[in-house]
C-alpha positions as CSV (number, residue, x, y, z in Angstrom):
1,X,14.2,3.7,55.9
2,X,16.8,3.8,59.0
3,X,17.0,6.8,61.0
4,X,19.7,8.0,63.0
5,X,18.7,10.1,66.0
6,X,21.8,12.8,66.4
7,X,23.5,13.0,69.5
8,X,25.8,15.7,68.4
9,X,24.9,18.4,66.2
10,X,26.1,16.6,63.2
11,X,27.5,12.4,61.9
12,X,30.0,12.3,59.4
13,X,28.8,10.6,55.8
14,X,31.2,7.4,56.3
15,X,30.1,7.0,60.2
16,X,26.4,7.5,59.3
17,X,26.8,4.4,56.5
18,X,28.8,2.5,58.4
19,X,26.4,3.1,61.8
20,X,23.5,1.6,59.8
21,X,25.2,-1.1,58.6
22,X,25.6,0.0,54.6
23,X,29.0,-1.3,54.8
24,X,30.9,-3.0,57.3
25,X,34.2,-0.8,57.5
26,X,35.7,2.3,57.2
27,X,37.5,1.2,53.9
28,X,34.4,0.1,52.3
29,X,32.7,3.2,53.0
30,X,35.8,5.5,51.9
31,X,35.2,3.4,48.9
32,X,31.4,3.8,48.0
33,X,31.5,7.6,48.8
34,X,34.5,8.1,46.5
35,X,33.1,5.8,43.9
36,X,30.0,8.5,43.7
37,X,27.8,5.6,45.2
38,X,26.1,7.4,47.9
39,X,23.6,10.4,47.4
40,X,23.0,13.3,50.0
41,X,19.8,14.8,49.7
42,X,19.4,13.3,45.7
43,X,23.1,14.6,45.0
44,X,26.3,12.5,44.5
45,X,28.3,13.4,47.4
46,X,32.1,11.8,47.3
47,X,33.1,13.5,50.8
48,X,33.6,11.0,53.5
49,X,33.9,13.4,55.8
50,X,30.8,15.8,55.0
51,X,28.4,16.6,57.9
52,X,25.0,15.3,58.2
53,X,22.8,17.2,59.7
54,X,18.7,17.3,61.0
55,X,16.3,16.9,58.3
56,X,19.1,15.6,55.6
57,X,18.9,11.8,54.2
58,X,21.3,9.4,52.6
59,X,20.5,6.8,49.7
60,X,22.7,3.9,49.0
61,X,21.5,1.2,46.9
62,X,18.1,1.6,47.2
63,X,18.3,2.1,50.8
64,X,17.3,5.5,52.6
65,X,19.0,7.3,56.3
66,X,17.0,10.0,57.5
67,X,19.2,12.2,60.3
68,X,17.2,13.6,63.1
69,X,17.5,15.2,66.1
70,X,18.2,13.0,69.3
71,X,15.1,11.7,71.1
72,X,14.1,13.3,74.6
């Protein structure tokens, strides 16, 4: 499981793929969120742009993010 520790109060769906190295490119993520591909929180999600916030996770392919607050 990856985890990305927030710096802001939220990470967009393709920047949070893309940060974790899911895909390599803005395109390719457009593409597997569109393509119903990518789960938030067990549900097909085809909104690049939705927040992710504390306590939500992201499945692609097997593969789990887990979005948490930043670390103090």
């Amino acid at each position: 499981m990856e985890t990305i520790y927030l710096r802001d109060e939220f990470i967009k769906l393709g920047q949070a793929i893309k940060f974790v190295g899911f895909v390599e490119n803005g395109v390719e993520a457009k593409e597997v969120i569109t393509e119903g591909k990518v789960l938030v929180n067990g549900e097909v999600d085809t909104r690049r742009g939705r927040k992710l916030y504390e306590g939500d996770t992201v499945e692609y392919q097997g593969k789990t993010i887990k979005i948490c607050k930043r670390r103090t």
